[in-house]
N, CA, C and O atoms as a Tinker XYZ file with bonds, in Angstrom:
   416  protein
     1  N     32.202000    7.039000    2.843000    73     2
     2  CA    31.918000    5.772000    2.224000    64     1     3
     3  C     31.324000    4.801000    3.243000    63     2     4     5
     4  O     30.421000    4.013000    2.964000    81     3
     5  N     32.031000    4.941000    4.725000    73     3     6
     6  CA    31.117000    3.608000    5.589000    64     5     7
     7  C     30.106000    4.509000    5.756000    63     6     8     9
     8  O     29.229000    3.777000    6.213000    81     7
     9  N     29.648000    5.574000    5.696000    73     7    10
    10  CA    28.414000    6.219000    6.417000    64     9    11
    11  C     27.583000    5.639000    5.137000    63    10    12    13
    12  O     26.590000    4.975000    5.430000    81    11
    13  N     27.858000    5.803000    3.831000    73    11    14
    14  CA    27.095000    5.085000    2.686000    64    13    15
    15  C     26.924000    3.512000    2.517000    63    14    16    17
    16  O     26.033000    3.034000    1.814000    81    15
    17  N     27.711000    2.862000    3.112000    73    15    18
    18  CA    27.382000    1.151000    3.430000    64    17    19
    19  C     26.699000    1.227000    4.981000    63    18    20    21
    20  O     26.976000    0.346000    5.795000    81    19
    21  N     26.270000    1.752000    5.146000    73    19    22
    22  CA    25.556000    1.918000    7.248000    64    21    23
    23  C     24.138000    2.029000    6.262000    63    22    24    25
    24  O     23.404000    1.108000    5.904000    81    23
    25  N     24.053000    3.204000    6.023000    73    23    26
    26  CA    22.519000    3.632000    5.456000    64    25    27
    27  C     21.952000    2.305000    4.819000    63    26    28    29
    28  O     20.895000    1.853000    5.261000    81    27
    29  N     22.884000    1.410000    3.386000    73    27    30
    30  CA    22.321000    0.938000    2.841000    64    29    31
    31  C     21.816000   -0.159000    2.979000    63    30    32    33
    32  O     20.860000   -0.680000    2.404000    81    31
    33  N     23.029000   -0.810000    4.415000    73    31    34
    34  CA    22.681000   -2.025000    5.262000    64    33    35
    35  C     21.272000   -1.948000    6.135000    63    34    36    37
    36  O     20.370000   -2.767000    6.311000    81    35
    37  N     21.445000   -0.892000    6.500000    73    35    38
    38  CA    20.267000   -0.341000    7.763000    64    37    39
    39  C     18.217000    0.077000    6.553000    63    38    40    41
    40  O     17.062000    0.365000    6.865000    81    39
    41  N     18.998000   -0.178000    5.236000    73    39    42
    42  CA    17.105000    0.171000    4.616000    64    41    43
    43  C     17.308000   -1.487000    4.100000    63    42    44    45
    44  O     16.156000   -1.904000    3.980000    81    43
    45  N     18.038000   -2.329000    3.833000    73    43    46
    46  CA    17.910000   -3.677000    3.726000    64    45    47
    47  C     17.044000   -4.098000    5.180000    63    46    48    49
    48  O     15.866000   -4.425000    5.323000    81    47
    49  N     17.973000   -3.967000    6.013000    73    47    50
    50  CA    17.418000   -4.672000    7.602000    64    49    51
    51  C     16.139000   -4.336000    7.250000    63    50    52    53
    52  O     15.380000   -5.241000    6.904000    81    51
    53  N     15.678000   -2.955000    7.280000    73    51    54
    54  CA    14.194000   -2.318000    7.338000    64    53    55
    55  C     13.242000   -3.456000    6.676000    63    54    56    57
    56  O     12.539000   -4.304000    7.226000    81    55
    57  N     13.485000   -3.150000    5.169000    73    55    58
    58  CA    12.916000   -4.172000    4.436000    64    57    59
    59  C     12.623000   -5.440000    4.718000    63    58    60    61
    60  O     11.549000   -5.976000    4.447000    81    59
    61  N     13.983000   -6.202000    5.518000    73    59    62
    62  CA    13.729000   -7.733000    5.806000    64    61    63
    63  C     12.717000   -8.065000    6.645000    63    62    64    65
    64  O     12.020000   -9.078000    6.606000    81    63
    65  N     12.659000   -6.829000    7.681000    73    63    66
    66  CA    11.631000   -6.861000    9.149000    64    65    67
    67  C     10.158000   -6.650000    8.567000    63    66    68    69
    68  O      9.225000   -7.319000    9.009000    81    67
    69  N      9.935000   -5.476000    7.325000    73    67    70
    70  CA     8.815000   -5.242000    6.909000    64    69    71
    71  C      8.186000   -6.832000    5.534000    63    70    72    73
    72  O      7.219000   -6.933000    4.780000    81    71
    73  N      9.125000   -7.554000    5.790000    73    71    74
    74  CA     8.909000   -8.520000    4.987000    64    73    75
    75  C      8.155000   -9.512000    5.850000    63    74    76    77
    76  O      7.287000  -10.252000    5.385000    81    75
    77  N      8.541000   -9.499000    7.204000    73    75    78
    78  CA     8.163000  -10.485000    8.520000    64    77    79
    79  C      6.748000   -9.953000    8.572000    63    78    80    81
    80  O      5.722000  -10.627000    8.666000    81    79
    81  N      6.815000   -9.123000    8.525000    73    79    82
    82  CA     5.183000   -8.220000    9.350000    64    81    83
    83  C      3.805000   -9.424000    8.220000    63    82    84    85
    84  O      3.656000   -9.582000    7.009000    81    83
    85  N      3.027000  -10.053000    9.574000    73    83    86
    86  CA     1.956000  -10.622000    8.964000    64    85    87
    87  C      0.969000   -9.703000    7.936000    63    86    88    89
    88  O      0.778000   -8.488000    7.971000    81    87
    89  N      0.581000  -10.405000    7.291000    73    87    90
    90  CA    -0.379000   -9.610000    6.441000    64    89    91
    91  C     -1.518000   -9.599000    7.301000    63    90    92    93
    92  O     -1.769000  -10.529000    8.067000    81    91
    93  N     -2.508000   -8.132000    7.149000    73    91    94
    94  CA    -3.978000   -8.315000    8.190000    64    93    95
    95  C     -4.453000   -9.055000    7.518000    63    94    96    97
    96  O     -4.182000   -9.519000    6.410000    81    95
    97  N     -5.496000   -9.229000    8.483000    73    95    98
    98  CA    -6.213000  -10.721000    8.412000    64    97    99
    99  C     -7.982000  -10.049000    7.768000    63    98   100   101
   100  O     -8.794000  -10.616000    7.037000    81    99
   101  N     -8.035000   -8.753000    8.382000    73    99   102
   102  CA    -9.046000   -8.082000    8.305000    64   101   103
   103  C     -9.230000   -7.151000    6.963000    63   102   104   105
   104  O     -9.750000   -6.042000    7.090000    81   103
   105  N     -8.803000   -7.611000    5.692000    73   103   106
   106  CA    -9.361000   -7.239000    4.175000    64   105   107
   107  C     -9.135000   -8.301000    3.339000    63   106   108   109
   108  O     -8.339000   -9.209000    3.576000    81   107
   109  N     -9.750000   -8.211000    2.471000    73   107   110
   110  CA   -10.389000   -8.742000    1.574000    64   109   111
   111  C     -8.996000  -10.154000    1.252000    63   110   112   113
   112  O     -7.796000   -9.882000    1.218000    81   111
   113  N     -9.486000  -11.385000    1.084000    73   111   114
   114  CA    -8.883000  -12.316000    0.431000    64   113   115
   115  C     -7.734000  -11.746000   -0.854000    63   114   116   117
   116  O     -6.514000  -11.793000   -0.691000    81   115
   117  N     -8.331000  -11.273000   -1.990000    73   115   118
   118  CA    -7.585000  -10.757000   -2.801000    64   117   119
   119  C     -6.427000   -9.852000   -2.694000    63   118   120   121
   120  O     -5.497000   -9.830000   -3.499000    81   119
   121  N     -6.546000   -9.078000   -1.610000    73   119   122
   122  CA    -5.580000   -8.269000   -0.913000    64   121   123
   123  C     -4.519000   -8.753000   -0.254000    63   122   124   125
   124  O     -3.355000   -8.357000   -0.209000    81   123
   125  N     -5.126000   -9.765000    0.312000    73   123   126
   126  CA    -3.939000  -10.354000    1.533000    64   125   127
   127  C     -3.153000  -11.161000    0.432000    63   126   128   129
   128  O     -1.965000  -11.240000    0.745000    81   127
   129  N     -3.419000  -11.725000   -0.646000    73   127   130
   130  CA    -2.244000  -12.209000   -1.565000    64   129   131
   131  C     -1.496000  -11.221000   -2.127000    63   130   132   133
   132  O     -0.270000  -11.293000   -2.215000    81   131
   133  N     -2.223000  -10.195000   -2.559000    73   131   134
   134  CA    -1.424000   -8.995000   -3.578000    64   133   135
   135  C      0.176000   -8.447000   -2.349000    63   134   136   137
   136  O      1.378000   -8.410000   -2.612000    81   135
   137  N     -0.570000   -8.116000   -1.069000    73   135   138
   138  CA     0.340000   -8.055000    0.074000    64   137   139
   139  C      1.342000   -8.987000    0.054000    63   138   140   141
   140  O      2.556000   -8.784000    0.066000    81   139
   141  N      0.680000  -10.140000    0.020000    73   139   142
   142  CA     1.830000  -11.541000    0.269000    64   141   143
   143  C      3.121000  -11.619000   -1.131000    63   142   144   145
   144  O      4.330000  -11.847000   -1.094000    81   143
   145  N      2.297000  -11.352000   -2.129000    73   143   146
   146  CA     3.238000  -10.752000   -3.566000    64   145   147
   147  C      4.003000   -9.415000   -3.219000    63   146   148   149
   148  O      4.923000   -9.187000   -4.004000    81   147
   149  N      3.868000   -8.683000   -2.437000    73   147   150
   150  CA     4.322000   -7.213000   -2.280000    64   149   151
   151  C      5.661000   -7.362000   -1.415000    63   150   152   153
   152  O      6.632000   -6.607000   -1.479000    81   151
   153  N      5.491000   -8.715000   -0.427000    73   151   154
   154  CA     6.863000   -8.711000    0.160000    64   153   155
   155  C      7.415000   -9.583000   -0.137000    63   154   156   157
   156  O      8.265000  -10.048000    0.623000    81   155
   157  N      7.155000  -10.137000   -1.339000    73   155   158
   158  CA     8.491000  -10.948000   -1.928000    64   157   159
   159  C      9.065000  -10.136000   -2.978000    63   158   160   161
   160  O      9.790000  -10.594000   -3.862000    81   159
   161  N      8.674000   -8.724000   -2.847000    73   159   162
   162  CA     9.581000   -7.820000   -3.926000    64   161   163
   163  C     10.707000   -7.572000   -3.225000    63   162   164   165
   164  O     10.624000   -7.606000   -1.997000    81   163
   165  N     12.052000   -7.258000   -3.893000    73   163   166
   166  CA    13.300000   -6.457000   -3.190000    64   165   167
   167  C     12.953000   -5.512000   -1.980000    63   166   168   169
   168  O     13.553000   -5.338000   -0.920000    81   167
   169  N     11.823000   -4.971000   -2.461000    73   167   170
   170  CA    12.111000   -3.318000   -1.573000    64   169   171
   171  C     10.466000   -3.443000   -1.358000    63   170   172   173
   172  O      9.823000   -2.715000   -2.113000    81   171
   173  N      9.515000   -4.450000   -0.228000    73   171   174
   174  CA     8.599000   -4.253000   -0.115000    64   173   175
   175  C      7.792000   -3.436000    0.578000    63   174   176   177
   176  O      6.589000   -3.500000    0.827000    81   175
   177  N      9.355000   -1.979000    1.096000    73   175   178
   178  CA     8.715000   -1.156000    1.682000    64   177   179
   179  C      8.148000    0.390000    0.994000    63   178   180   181
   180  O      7.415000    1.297000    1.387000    81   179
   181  N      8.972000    0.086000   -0.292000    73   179   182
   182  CA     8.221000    1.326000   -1.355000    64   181   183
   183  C      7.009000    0.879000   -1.463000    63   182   184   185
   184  O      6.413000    1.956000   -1.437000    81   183
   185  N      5.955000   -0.149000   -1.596000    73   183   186
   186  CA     4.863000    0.380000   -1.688000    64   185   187
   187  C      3.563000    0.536000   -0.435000    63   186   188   189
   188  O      3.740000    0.249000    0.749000    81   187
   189  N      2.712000    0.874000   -0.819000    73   187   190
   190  CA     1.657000    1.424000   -0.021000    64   189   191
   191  C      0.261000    0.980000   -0.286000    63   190   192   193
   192  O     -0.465000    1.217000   -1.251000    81   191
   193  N      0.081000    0.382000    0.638000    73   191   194
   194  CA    -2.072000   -0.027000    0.513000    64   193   195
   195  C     -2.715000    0.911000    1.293000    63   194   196   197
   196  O     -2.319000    1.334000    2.379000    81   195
   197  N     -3.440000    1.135000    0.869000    73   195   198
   198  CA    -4.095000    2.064000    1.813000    64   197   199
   199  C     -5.970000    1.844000    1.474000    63   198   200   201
   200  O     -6.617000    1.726000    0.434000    81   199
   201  N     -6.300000    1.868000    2.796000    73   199   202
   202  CA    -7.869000    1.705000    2.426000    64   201   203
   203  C     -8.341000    3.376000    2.764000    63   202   204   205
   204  O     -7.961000    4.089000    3.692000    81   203
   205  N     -9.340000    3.702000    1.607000    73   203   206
   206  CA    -9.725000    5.023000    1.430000    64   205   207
   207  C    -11.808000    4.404000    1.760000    63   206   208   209
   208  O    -12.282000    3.281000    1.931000    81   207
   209  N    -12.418000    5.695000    1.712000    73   207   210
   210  CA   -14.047000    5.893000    1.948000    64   209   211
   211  C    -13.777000    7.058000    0.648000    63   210   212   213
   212  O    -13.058000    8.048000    0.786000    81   211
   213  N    -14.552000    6.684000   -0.684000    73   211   214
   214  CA   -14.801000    7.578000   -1.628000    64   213   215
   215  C    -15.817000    7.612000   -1.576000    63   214   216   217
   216  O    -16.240000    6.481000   -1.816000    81   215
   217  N    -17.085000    8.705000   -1.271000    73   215   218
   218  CA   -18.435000    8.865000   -1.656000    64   217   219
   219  C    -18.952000    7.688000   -0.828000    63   218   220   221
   220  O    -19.731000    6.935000   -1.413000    81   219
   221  N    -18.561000    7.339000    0.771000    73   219   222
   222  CA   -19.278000    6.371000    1.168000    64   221   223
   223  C    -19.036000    4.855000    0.813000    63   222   224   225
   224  O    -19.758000    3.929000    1.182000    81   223
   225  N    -18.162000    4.775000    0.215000    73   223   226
   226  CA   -17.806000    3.817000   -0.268000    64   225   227
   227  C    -16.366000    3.145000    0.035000    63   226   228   229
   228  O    -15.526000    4.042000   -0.045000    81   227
   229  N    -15.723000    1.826000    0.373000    73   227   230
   230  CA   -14.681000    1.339000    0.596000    64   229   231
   231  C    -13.843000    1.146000   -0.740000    63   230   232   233
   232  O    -14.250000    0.649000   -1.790000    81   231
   233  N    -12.327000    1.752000   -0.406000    73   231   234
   234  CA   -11.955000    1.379000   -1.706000    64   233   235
   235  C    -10.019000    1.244000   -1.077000    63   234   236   237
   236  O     -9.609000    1.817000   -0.068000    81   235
   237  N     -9.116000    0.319000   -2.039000    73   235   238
   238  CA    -8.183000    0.064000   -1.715000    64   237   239
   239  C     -7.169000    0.734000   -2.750000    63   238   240   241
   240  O     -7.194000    0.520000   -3.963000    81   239
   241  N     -6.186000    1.657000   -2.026000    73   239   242
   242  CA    -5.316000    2.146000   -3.105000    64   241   243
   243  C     -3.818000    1.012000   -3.054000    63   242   244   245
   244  O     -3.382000    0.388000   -2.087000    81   243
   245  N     -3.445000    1.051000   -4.076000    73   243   246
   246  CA    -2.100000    0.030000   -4.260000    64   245   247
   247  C     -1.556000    1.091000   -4.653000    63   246   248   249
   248  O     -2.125000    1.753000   -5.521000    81   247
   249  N      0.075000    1.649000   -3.937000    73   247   250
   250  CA     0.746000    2.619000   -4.987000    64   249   251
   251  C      2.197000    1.700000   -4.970000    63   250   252   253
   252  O      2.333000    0.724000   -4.232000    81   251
   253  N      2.962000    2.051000   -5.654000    73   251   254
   254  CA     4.397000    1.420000   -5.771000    64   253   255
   255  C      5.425000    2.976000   -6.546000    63   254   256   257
   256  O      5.006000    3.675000   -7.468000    81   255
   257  N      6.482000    3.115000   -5.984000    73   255   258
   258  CA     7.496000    3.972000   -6.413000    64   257   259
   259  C      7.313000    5.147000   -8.033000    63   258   260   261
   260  O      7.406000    6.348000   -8.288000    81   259
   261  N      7.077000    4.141000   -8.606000    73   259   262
   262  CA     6.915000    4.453000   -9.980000    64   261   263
   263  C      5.992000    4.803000  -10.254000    63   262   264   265
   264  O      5.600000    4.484000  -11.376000    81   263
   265  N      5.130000    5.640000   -9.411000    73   263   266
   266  CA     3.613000    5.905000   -9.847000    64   265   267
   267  C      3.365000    7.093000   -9.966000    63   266   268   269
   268  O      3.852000    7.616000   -8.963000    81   267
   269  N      2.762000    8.088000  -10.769000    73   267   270
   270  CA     3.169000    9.648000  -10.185000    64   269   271
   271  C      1.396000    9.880000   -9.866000    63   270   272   273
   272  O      1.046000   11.011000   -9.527000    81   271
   273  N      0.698000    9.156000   -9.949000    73   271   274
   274  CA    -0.895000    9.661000   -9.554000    64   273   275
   275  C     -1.362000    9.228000   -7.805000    63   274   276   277
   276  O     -0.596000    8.479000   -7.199000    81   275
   277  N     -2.129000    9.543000   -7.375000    73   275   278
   278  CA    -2.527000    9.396000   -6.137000    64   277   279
   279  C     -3.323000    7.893000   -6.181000    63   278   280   281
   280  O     -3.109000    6.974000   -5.389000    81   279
   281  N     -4.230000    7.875000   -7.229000    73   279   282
   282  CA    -4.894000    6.809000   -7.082000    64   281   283
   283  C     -4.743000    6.132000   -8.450000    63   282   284   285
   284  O     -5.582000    6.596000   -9.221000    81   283
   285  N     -4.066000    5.315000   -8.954000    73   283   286
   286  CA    -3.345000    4.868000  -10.177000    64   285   287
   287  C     -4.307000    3.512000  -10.056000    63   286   288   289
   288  O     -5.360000    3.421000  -10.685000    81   287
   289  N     -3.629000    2.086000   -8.840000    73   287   290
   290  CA    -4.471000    1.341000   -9.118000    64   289   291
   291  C     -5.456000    1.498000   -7.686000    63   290   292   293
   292  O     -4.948000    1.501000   -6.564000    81   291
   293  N     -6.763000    1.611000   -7.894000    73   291   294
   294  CA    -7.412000    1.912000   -7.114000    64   293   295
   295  C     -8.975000    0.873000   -7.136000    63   294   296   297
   296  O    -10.037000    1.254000   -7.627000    81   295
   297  N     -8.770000   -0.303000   -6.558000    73   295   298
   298  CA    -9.534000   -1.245000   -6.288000    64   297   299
   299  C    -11.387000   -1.081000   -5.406000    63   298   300   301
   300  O    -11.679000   -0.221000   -4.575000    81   299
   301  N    -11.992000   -1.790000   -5.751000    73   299   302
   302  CA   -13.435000   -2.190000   -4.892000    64   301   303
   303  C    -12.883000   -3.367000   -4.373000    63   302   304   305
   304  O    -11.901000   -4.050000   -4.663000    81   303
   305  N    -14.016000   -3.444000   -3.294000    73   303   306
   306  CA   -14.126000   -4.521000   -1.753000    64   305   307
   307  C    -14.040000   -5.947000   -2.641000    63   306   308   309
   308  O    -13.983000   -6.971000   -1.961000    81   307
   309  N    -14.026000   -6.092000   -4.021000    73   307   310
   310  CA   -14.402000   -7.195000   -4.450000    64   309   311
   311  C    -12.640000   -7.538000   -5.093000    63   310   312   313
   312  O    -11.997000   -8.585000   -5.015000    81   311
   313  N    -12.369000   -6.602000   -5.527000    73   311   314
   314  CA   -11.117000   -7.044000   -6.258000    64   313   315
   315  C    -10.717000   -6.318000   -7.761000    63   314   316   317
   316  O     -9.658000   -6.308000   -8.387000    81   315
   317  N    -12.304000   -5.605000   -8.095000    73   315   318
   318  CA   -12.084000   -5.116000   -9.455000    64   317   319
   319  C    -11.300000   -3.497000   -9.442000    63   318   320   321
   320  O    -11.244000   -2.700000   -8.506000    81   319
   321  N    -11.035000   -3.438000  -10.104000    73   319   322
   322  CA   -10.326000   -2.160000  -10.388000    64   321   323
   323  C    -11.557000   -1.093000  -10.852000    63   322   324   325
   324  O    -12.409000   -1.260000  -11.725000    81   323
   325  N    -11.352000    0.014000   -9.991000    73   323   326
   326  CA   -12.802000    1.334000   -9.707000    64   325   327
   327  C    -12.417000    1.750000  -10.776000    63   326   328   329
   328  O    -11.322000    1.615000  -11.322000    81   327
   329  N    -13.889000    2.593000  -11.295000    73   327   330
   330  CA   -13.631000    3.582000  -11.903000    64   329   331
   331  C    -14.734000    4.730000  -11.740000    63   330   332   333
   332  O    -15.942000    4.800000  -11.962000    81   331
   333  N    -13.577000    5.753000  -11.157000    73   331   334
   334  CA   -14.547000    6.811000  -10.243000    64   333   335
   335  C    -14.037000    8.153000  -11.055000    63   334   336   337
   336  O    -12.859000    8.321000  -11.372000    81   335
   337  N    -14.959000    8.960000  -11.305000    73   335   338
   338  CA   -14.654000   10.245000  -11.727000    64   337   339
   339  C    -15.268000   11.316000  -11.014000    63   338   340   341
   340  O    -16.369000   11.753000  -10.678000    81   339
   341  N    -13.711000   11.597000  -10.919000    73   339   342
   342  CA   -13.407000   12.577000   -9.024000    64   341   343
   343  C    -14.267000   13.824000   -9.745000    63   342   344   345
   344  O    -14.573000   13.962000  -10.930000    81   343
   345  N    -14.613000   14.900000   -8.293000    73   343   346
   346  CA   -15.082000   15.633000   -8.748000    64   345   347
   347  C    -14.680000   16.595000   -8.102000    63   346   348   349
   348  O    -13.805000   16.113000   -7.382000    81   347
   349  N    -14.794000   18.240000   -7.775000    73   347   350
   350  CA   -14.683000   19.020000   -6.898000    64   349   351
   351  C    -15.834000   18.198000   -5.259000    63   350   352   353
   352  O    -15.567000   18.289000   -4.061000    81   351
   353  N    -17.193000   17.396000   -6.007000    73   351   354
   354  CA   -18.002000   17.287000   -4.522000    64   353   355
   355  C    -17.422000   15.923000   -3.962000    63   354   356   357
   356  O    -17.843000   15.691000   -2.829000    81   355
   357  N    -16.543000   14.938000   -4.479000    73   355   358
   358  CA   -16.347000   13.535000   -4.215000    64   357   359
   359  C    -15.679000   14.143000   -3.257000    63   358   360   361
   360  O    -14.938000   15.119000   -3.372000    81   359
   361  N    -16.088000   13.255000   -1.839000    73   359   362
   362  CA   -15.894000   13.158000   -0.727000    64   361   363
   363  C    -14.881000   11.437000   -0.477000    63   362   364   365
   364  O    -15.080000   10.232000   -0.634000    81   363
   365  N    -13.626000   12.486000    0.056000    73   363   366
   366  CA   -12.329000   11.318000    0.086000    64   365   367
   367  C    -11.507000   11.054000    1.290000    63   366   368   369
   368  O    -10.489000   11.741000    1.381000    81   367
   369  N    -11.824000    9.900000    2.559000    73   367   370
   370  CA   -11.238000    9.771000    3.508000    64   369   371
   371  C    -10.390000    8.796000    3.598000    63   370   372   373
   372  O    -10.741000    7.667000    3.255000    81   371
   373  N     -9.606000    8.948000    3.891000    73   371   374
   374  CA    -8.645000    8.102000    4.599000    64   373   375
   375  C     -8.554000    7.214000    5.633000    63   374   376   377
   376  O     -8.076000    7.503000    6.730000    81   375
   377  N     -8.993000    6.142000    5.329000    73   375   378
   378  CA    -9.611000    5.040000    6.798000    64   377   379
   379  C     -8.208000    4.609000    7.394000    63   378   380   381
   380  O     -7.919000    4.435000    8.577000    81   379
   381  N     -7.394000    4.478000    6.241000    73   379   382
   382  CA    -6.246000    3.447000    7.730000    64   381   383
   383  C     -4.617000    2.656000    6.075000    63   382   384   385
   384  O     -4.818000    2.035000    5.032000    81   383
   385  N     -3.843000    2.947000    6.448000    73   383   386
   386  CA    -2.749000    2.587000    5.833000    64   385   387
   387  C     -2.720000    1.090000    6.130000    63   386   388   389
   388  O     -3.017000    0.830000    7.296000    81   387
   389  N     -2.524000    0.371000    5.597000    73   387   390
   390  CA    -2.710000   -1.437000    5.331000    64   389   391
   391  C     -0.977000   -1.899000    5.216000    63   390   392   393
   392  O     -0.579000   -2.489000    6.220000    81   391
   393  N     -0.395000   -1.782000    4.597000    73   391   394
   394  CA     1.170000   -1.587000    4.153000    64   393   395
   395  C      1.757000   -0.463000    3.654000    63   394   396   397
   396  O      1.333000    0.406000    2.893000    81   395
   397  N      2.973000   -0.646000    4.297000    73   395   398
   398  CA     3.636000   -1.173000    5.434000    64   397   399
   399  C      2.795000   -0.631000    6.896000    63   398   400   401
   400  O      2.197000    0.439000    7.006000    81   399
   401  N      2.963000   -1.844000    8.102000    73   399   402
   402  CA     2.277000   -1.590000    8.758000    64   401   403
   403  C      3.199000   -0.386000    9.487000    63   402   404   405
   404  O      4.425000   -0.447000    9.400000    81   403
   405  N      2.422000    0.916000   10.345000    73   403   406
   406  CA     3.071000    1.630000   11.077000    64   405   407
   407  C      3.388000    2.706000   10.163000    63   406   408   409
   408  O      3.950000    3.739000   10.528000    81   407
   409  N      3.045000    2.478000    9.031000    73   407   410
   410  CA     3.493000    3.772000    7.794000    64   409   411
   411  C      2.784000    4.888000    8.098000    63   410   412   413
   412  O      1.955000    4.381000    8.855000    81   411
   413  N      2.511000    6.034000    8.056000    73   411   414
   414  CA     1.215000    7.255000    7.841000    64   413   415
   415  C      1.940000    8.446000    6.905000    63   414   416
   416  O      1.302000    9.446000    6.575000    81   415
């Protein structure tokens, strides 16, 4: 039972510290609020931004816990929500995890 109040104290702490972490400064306006909304959730370390290169192109994934797809909401540099239909040739990189910082 204390080994089960240790764990649950110790992913709170986590959370509070990943709540501190500045938002980058280096994407898009629209982002850095959605971020700034992301750590005033309980648990702002379930979700994940991640900036992807689809077909040459910049694109921002938002995932949160409850999601079972890879790219569910999956944003352009502008703010709108993509709509890309993947293919066997769509070419998909992985530029850099955004939140939480230090995640991979």
């Amino acid at each position: 039972m204390a080994l089960l109040a240790i764990s649950l104290l110790s992913c709170s702490k986590k959370d509070k510290v990943e709540s501190d972490i500045p938002v980058p400064k280096d994407i898009p306006a629209w982002l850095q609020t959605y971020i700034a909304e992301i750590k005033k959730d309980e648990n702002p370390g379930f979700y994940r931004v991640a900036e992807y290169k689809i077909d040459g192109t910049i694109y921002y994934s938002i995932a949160a816990p409850y999601m079972s797809c890879l790219f569910c909401q999956l944003f352009e540099v502008g703010g709108e929500r993509a709509q890309i239909d993947f293919t066997e040739q769509t070419s998909i990189e992985k530029i850099r995890t955004i939140w939480p910082v230090g995640f991979e």
